[in-house]
C-alpha positions in Angstrom: 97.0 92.1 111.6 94.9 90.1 109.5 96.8 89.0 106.1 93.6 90.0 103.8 92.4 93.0 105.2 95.2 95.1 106.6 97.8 94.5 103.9 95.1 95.8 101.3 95.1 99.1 103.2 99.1 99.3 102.1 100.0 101.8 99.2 103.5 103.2 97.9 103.9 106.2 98.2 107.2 107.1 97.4 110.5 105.7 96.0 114.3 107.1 95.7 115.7 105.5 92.7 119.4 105.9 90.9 119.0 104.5 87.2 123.4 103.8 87.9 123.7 103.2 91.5 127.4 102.7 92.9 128.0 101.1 95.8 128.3 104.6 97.2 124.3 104.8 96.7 123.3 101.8 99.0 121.3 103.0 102.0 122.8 102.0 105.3 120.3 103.4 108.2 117.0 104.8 107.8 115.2 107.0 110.7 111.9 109.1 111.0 112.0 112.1 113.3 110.1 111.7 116.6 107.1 114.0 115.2 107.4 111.4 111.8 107.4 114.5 109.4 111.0 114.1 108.7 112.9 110.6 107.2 116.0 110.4 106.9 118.6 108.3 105.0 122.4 107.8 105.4 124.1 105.5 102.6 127.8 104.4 102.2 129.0 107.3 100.5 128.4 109.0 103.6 125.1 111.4 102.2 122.3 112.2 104.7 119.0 112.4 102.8 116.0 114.2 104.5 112.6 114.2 103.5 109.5 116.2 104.7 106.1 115.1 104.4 103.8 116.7 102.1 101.2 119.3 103.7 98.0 118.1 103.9 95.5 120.7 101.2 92.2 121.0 100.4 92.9 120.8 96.7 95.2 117.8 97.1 94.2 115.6 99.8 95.1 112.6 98.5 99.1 113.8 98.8 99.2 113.4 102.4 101.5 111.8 103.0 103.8 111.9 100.4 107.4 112.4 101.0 109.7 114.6 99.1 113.4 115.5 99.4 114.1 118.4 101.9 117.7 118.6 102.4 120.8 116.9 101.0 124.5 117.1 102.8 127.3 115.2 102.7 127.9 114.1 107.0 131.0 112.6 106.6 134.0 112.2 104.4 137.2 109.4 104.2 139.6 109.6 106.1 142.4 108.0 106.6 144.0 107.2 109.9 147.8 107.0 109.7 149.1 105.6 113.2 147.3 102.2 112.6 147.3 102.6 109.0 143.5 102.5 108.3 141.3 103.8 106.1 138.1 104.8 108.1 134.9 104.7 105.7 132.6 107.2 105.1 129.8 105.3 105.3 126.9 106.1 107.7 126.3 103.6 110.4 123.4 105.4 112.5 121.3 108.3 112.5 119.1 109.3 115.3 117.1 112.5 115.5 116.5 114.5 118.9 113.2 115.8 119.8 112.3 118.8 118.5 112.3 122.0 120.7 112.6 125.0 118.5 111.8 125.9 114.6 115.0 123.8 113.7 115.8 119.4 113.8 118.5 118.8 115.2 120.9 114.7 114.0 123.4 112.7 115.0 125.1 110.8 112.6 128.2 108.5 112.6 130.5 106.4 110.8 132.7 103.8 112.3 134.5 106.4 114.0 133.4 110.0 114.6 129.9 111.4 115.7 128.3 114.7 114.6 125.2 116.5 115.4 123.7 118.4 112.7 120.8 121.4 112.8 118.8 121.0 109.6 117.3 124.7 109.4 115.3 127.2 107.1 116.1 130.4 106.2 114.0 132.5 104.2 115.4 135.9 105.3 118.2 138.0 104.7 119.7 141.0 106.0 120.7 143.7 103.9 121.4 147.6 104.7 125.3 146.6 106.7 127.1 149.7 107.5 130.9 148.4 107.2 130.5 145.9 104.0 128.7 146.5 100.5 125.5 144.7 98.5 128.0 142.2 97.0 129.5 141.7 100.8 132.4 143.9 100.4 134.4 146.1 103.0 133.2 149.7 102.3 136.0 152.3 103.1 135.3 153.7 106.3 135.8 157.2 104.9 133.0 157.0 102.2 130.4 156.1 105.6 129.0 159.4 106.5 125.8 157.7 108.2 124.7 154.9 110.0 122.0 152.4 108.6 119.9 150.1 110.7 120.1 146.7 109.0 116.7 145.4 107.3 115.2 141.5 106.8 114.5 141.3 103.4 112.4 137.7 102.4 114.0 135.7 100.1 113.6 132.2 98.7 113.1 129.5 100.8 116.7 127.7 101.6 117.7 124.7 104.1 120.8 124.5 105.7 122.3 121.9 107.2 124.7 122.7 109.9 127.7 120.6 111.5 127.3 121.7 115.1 129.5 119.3 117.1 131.9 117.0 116.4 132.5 114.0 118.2 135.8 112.0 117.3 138.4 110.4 119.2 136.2 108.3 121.0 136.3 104.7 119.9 139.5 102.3 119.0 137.1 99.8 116.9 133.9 100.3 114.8 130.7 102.2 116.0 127.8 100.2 115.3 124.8 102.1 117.3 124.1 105.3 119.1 121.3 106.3 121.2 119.7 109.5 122.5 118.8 109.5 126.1 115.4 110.6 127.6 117.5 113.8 129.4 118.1 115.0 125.8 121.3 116.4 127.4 123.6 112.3 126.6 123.7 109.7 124.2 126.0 106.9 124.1 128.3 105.6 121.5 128.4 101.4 121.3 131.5 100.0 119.7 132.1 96.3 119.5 134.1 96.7 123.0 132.9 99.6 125.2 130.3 101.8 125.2 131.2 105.8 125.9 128.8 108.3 127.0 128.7 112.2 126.0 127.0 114.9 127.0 125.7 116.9 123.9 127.2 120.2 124.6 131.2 118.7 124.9 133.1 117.0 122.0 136.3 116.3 123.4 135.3 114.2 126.4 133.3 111.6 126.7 133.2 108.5 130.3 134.0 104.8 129.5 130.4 103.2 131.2 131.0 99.6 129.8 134.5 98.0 128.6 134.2 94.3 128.2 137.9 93.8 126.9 139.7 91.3 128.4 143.6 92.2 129.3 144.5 89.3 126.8 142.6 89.4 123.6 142.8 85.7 123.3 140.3 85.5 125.9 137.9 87.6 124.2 134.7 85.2 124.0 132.2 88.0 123.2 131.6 91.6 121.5 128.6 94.0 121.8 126.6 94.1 118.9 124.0 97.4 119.8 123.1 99.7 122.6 120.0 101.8 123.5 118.5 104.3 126.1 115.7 103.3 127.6 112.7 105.1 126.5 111.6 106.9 130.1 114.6 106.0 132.5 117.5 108.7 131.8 119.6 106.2 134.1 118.9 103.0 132.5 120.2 101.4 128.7 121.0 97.6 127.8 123.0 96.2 125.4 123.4 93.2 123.4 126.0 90.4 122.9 126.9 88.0 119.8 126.1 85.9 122.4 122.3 86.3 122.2 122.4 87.8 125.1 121.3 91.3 126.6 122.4 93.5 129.7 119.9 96.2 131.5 122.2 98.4 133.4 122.0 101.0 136.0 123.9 104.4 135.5 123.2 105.3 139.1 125.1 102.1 140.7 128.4 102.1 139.5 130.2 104.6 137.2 131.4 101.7 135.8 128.7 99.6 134.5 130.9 96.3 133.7 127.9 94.5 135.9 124.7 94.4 134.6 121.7 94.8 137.3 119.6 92.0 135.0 120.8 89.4 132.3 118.4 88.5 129.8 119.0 84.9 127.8 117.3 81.9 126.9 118.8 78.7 127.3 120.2 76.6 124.3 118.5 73.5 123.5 121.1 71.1 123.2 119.1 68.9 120.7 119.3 71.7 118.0 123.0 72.9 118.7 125.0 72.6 115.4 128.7 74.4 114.0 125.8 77.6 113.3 124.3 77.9 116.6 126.5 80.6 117.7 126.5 82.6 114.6 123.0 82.7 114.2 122.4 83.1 117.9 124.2 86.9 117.7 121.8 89.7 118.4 122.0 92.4 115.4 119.4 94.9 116.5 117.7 95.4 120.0 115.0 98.2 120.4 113.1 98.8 123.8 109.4 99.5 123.0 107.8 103.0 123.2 106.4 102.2 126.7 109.4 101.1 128.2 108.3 97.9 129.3 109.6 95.2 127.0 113.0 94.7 124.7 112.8 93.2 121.6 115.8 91.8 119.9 116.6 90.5 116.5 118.8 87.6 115.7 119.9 85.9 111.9 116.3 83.5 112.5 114.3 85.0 115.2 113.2 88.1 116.4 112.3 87.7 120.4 110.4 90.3 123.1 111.4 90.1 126.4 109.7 91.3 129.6 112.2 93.3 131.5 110.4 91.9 134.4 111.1 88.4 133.0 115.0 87.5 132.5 115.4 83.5 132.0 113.1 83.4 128.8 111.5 86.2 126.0 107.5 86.0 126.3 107.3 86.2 122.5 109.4 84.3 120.0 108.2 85.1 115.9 110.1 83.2 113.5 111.3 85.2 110.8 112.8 82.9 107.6 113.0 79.7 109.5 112.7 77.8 106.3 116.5 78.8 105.5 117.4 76.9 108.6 118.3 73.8 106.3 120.6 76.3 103.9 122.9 77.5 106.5 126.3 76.0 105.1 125.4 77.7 102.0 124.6 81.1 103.8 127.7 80.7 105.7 129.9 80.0 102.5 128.4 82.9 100.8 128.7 85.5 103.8 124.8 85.8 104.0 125.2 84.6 107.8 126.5 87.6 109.3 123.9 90.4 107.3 122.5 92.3 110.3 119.0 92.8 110.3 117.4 95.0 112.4 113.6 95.3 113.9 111.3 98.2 114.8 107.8 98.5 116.5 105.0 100.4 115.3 103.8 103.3 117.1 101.6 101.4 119.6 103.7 98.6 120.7 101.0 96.1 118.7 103.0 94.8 115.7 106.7 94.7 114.9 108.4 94.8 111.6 111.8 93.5 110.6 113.3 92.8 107.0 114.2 89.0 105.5 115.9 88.1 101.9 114.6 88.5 98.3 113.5 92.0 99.4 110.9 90.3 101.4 109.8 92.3 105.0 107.6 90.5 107.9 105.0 91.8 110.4 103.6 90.2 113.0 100.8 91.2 114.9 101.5 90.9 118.9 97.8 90.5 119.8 96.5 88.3 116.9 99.5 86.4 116.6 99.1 86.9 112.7 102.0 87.5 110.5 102.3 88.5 107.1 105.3 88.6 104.1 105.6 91.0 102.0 107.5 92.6 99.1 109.1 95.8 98.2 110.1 96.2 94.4 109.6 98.0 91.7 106.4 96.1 90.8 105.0 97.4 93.9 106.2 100.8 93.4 103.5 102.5 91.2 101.4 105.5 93.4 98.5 103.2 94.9 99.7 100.2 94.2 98.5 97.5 96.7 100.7 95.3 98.0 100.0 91.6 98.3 100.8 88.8 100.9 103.3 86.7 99.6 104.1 82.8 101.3 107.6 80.9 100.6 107.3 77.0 100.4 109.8 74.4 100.9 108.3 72.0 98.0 109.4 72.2 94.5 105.5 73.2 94.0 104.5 76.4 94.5 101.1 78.2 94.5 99.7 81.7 93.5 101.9 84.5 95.7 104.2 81.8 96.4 107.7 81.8 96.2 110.5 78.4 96.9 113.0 79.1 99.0 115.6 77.6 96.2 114.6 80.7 93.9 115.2 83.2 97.0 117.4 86.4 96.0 120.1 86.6 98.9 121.7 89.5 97.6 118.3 91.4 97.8 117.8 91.9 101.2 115.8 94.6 103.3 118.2 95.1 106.6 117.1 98.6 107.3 113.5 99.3 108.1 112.0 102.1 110.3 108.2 103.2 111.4 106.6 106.2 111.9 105.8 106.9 115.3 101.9 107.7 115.3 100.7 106.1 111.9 101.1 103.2 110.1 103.8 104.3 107.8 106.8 102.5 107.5 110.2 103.0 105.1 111.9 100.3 103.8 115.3 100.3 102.2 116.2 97.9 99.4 119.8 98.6 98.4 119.8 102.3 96.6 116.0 102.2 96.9 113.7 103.5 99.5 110.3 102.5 99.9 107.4 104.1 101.8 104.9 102.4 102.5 101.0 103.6 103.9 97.6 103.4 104.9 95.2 103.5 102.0 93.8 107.1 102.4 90.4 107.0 101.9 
């Protein structure tokens, strides 16, 4: 995307706000719907947000677009768990919609410990006219029934429910940090930093053990899995990532047991640049395959790299994100900056990808122009229409117009969640308790 003429096109056009935020407030995943009409929000007090697009009208054209709250519900609560003598947060990791097949949307959610699927549904009928219970919903005395009513749908005001349909717990010893659908829409698979369980939809209280990477000694352990994904089109197919920097594609249909991977994706270090960092920074905190199925991106603390599944020794593209806070490292490692886990997304087309950086900064980068661009979300930027503007981040002491030094970056403003919608170029940004939607310029 060119810097001038594409990023003029971008306009807010909506932002959740809390004048008092509490920790509870801060967003923690953010996910449009397959269809993009629904976004939703989970935060660490354990709240799912949803909101629906606005209609397009004749009167109001210009509010297409626009996103508004549709339904608020608390997933997840805290819990306690007493044999290890834990307290398991409420805070929602993931959320990942299923495709749409009737009038209601259907969730998954999950903290570090239990999975749920939701229904999200309207009602805007009741039933009145029961034989056995009153208007207020009473029994009736059976002797004061002297005739049988047929039940009537009256309309009523518009309500949405949101519905806890399964409950998936008792699956995982240490933290959940991803789930993922599969292209059957019957599975999905949990990822924890040791194994990775697989469920079928329909059955809470079973789920199959398809990848355990601890080592009968925990001394030994030398590695963790940091994410896991479906792919795309292959029901049989998923790969998961290392702190390692590396990534496994696995084969349901070779081994029930998928401890070995069918292909091994990792570039080689370059021992010339290997410091006490290398393997911190090298850890892979988001990996995404894109919408046609053929490549893999992955997201590490500098870098964000797309791989050719076809290609395993080296990723085809490598787009640095923030490699200017290379030379601030120790300072990012003293403060805990280090280990924030960003994570990356692709636009509906495969063309440009979008992944967050620090002083609530975001970067694209366009795939075919090799262009890339900065920019900001804030509350400057979050008037209706405002335009957003290219901004650059110098090393020197001197800085131009737009241009920020990287000693006056904001690491406690950071934008690690970041989702697109899947046919347009809208894309929802999540600055602590804020979230930011960003669009086209309608015309």
């Amino acid at each position: 995307m060119e810097e001038e003429s594409d990023t003029r096109k971008i306009n807010n056009s909506f932002l959740r706000d809390h004048n008092y935020a509490t920790e509870a407030d801060i967003i923690s995943t953010v996910e449009f719907n397959p269809s993009g009409e629904l976004l939703a929000t989970g935060d660490k007090g354990g709240r799912v947000v949803v909101f629906q697009r606005e209609q397009e009208s004749k009167s109001h054209p210009q509010r297409r677009g626009e996103y508004n709250v549709y339904s608020t519900f608390q997933s997840h609560e805290p819990e306690f768990d007493y044999l290890k003598s834990l307290e398991i947060e409420e805070k929602i990791n993931k959320i990942r919609w299923l495709p749409q097949q009737n009038a209601a949307y259907f969730l998954l959610s999950t903290n570090d410990k239990t999975v749920k699927l939701w229904k999200i549904s309207e009602r805007d009928r009741r039933s009145e006219g029961y034989n056995l219970k009153d208007e207020d919903g009473r029994i009736r005395d059976s002797s004061t029934i002297t005739s049988l009513r047929v039940p009537v749908l009256q309309p009523t005001d518009l309500m949405v429910e949101a519905t806890a349909r399964r409950v998936f717990g008792n699956g995982h010893t240490y933290h959940i940090n991803s789930i993922s659908v599969n292209s059957d829409l019957q599975t999905y698979i949990s990822t924890d930093d040791l194994r990775i369980n697989l469920w079928n939809l329909e059955i809470t209280d079973q789920s199959f053990n398809i990848v355990d990477i601890k080592p009968s000694n925990m001394e030994d352990l030398t590695e963790v899995i940091t994410g896991a994904e479906f792919h795309p089109l292959e029901c049989n197919t998923f790969a998961y990532s290392s702190s390692r920097g590396s990534v496994r594609l696995c084969d349901m249909r070779k081994q029930a047991l998928c401890d070995t991977h069918c292909k091994l994706f990792e570039e080689p270090e370059d021992p010339s640049t290997r410091s006490f960092f290398s393997e911190i920074i090298s850890s892979i905190s988001d990996i995404k395959f894109s919408h046609s199925g053929r490549f893999l991106m992955t997201r590490d603390y500098l870098t964000v790299k797309v791989w050719d599944l076809n290609m395993e020794n080296k990723p085809v593209e490598t787009y640095q994100v923030h490699d200017y806070l290379r030379g601030k490292l120790c300072s990012l490692y003293e403060n805990d900056c280090i280990f924030d886990k960003f994570e990356c997304v692709w636009n509906g087309a495969d063309s440009v990808i979008m992944t967050g950086s620090y002083n609530n900064f975001f970067r694209m980068f366009d795939r075919n122009t090799k262009r890339d661009v900065t920019l900001e979300a804030s509350r400057e930027n979050s008037k209706p229409r405002a335009i957003l503007k290219p901004r650059k981040v110098c090393l020197g002491a001197k800085r131009g117009k737009d241009q920020v030094t990287v000693d006056s970056l904001d690491f406690s403003k950071k934008i690690l969640h970041t989702t697109w919608h899947p046919q347009e170029n809208i894309i929802a940004v999540a600055a602590s308790n804020n979230l930011y939607i960003f669009q086209d310029k309608v015309a």
